[in-house]
N, C-alpha and C positions, 0 to 999 in steps of 0.2 A: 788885767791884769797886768800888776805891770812889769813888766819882766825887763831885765835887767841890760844894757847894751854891750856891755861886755861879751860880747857871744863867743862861743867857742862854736859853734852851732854844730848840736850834737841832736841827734833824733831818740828820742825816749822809746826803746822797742818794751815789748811787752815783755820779757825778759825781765830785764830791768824794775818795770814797773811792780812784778810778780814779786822782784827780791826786795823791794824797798820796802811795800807795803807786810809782806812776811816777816822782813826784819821787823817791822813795826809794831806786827801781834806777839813776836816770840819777845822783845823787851818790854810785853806787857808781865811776864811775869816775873822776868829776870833771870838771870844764871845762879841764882841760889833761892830761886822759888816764888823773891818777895812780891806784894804788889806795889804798883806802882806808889800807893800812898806811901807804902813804907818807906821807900827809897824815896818819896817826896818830889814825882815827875808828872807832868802833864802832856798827853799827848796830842798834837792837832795834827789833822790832815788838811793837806793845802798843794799848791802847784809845786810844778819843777821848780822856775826858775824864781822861787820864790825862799827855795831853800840851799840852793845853787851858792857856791863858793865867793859869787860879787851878789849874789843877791841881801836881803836884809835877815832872816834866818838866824846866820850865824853869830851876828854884832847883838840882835835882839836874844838869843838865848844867853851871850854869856851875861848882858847887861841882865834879864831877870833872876839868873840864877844867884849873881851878884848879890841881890838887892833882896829875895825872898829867900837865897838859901835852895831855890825851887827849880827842876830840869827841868828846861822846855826841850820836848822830841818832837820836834817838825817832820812831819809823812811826806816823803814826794810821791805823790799818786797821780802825776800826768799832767793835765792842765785840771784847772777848777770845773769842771764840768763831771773828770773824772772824779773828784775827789768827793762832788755831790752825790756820785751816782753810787759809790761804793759807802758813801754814810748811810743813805738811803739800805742800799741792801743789805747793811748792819743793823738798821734800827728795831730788831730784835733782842739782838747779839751785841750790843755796843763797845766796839774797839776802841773807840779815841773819846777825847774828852771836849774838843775843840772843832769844830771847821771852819776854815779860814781863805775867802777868794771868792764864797756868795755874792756876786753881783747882782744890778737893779735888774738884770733881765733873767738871773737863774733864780731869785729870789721867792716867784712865785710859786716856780717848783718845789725849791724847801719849807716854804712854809704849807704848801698843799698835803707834801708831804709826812707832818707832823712832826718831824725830826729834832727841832729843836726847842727847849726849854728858856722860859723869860728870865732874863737878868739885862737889868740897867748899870753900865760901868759908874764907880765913881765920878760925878760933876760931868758927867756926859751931856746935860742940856746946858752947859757953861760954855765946854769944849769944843762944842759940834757943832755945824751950822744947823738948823731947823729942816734947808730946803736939802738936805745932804742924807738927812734920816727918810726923809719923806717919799725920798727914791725907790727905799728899799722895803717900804711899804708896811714899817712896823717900826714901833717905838721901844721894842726891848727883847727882839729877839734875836733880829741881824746888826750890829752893831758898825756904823762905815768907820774905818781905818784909812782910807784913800779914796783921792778921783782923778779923774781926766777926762779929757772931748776927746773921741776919735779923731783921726785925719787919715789921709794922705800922704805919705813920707815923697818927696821928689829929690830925685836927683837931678842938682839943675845942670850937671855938666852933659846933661842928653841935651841932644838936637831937636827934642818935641815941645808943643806947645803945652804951656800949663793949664788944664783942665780948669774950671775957675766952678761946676758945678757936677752932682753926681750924675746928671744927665751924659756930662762932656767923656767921662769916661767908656760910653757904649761906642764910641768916633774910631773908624776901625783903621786911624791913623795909632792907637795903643793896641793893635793887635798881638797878641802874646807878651804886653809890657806891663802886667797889673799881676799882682801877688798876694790873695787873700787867705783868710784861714780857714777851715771847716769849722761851721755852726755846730757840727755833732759833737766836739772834741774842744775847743777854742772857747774861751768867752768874747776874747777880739773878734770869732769869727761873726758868733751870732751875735754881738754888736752891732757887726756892719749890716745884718741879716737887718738887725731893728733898724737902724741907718734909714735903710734904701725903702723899708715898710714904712716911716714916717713921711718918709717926701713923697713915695709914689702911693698914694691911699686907695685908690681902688686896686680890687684887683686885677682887673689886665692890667693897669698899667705900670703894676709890680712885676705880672708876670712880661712882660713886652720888655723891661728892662732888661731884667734878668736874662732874658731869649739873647738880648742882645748886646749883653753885655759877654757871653761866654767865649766868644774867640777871642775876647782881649787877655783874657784868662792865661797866665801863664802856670800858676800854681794855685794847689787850694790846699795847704800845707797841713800840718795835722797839729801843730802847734805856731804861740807867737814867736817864737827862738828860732824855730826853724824857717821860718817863713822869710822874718829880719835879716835872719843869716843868710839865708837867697839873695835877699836886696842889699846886705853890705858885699857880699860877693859878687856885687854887678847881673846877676842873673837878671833885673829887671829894674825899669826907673822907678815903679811905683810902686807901694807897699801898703797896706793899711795897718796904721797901726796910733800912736797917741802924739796929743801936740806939744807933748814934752821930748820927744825922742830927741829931735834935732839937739837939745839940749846935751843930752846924754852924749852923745857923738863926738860935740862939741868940747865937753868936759875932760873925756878921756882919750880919744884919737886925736883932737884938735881938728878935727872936719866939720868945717862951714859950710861945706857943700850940698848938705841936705836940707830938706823945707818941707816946715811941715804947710798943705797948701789949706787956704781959709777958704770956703767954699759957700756960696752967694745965697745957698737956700737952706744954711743951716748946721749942726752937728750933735750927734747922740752924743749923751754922756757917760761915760763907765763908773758909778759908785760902789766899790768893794766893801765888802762888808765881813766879820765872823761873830757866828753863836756859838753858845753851848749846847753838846750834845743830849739829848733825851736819854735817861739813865750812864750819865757817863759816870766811870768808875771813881774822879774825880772831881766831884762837883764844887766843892771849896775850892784847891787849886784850881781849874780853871776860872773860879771868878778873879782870884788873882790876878791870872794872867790878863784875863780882859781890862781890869782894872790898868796894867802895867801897857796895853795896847795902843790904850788913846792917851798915854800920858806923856807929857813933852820930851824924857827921856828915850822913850820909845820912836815918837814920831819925827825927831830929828832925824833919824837914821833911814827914814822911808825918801826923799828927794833924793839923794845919789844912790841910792843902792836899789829901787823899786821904781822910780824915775814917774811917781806921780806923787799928786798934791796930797801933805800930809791935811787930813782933817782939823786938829788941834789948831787953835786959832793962834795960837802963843806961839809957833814954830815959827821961823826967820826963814825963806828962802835963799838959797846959795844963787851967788853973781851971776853963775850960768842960765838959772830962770829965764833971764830976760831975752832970751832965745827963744823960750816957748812962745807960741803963739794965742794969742785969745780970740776965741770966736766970741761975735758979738750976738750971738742966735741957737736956741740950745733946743733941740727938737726929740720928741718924745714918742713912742710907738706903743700903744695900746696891749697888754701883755696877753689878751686874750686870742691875737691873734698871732702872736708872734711865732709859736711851734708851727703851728702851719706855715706861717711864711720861710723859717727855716728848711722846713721841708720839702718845699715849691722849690727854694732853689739850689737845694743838692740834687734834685729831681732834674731840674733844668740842665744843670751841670754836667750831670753825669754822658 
């Protein structure tokens, strides 16, 4: 996901999380009773820093509201993992009309799930690349909005050498100098979770990594915001995170000094994706919106403000792109075994 680099780098307490999503049911009815259709709102749940003040959220509601007349209520429900979990234990009950941050690797949970209902956006096989839907393991029910490769983030201003494979980072010359996310909470985390389960395929020698990869560990952060904000605060040289960051950095700090590093045996890719909810209150307006999601006024706004690649093939990338790095090798993790490899290694971790 791609969260935004402008950090203030705030930690989402469950506090917080309680008032966002509360606020979120009590403007289902409104202060004078209405339903949402009345008042002509749709509501998605989605990540923090997705709704966050530099994030895309803001520019993307007032641009629909603009154009349909129609409220976009964006949920921040924690990182995308939380926001599945809590559609999930609505789909009884259904509070939102949207969810939005479904990645290739939480994908199969949502659709195992039954949660969401088929709609194909306007000209979406125009739009879209073919191998971009293909991730997400369905042609009309998680719809991709963005992508990126994981990576590496390096500060090169450290005295250490550059890791050149995910072997190189178990070297207990990065002892306490590596910064990841938890798979429980993260989709960056359980990326990396899928990451290290595509290169290392058996399992010991996932579990062998993992054993020894854990004192290089300096954090296992609970979100991407937090983690970044560790590694622009110098807490550590390394950070996993996307190959567009540097970019990001680059745009609005004017720091070159980050890299994101290419790595010799390969890199997972993050495909985001959003459906429609199963009985959502909303179901015309939400098609709406998805329609207004993958459309070029929308996806402009996703490279600086979401700091991955819009989908829509009509978008123009900003001068800073060329910062980002390309991996020439794009490696894939079996999704049947992925919960368990997540699990293996908050197990090992712990």
């Amino acid at each position: 996901m791609k969260k935004s680099l402008l950090i203030f780098s705030s930690i989402i307490t469950s506090s917080v999380l309680f008032f966002a999503c509360h606020k979120a049911e009590s403007s289902k009815n409104g202060a004078n009773g209405q339903s949402p259709s009345e008042k002509g709102e749709v509501t998605i749940y989605t990540y923090g820093s997705f709704v966050s003040e530099w994030g895309p959220a803001p520019k993307l509601a007032e641009k629909f509201e603009k154009s349909t007349g129609i409220k976009a209520n964006f949920v921040d429900c924690g990182d995308a993992v939380q926001a599945l979990s809590r559609a999930i234990l609505e789909k009884n009950n259904c509070q939102a009309d949207i969810i939005l941050g479904i990645d290739n690797n939480t994908a199969p949970k949502a659709l195992e799930s039954d949660i969401l209902e088929s709609y194909k956006p306007k000209n979406a096989d125009s739009i879209i690349d073919s191998d971009l839907q293909n991730y997400l393991g369905t042609k009309d029910k998680i719809i991709p909005y963005d992508y990126s490769h994981f990576a590496f983030i390096f500060d090169t201003r450290s005295n250490l050498p550059e890791p050149k494979k995910l072997a190189d980072l178990t070297n207990p010359v990065y002892k306490d100098k590596i910064i990841l996310m938890d798979p429980r909470t993260s989709t960056p985390g359980l990326g990396f979770v899928a990451w290290t389960r595509a290169i290392f395929t058996t399992e010991a020698s996932y579990k062998e990594f993992w054993a020894s990869l854990k004192a290089n560990i300096l954090s296992l952060a609970p979100s991407w915001s937090t983690g970044y904000g560790l590694f622009t605060n110098g807490e550590a040289p390394l950070v996993i995170s996307y190959t567009t960051s540097p970019a990001a950095n680059l745009e609005y700090d004017k720091i070159d000094y980050y890299k994101a590093l290419i790595f010799e045996d390969g890199h997972a890719i993050q495909v985001e994706g959003a459906g429609i909810l199963k009985n959502a209150p909303n179901r015309k307006l939400a098609e709406l919106f998805m329609d207004f999601l993958i459309s070029e006024e929308a996806q402009e706004e996703l490279p600086l403000t979401q700091w991955m690649y819009p989908v829509n093939k009509n978008v123009k990338l900003p001068e800073c792109y060329k910062k980002a790095a390309q991996p020439s090798k794009t490696v894939t993790c079996d999704n049947t075994v992925l919960q368990e490899a997540a699990d293996v290694a908050v197990i090992t971790l712990k």
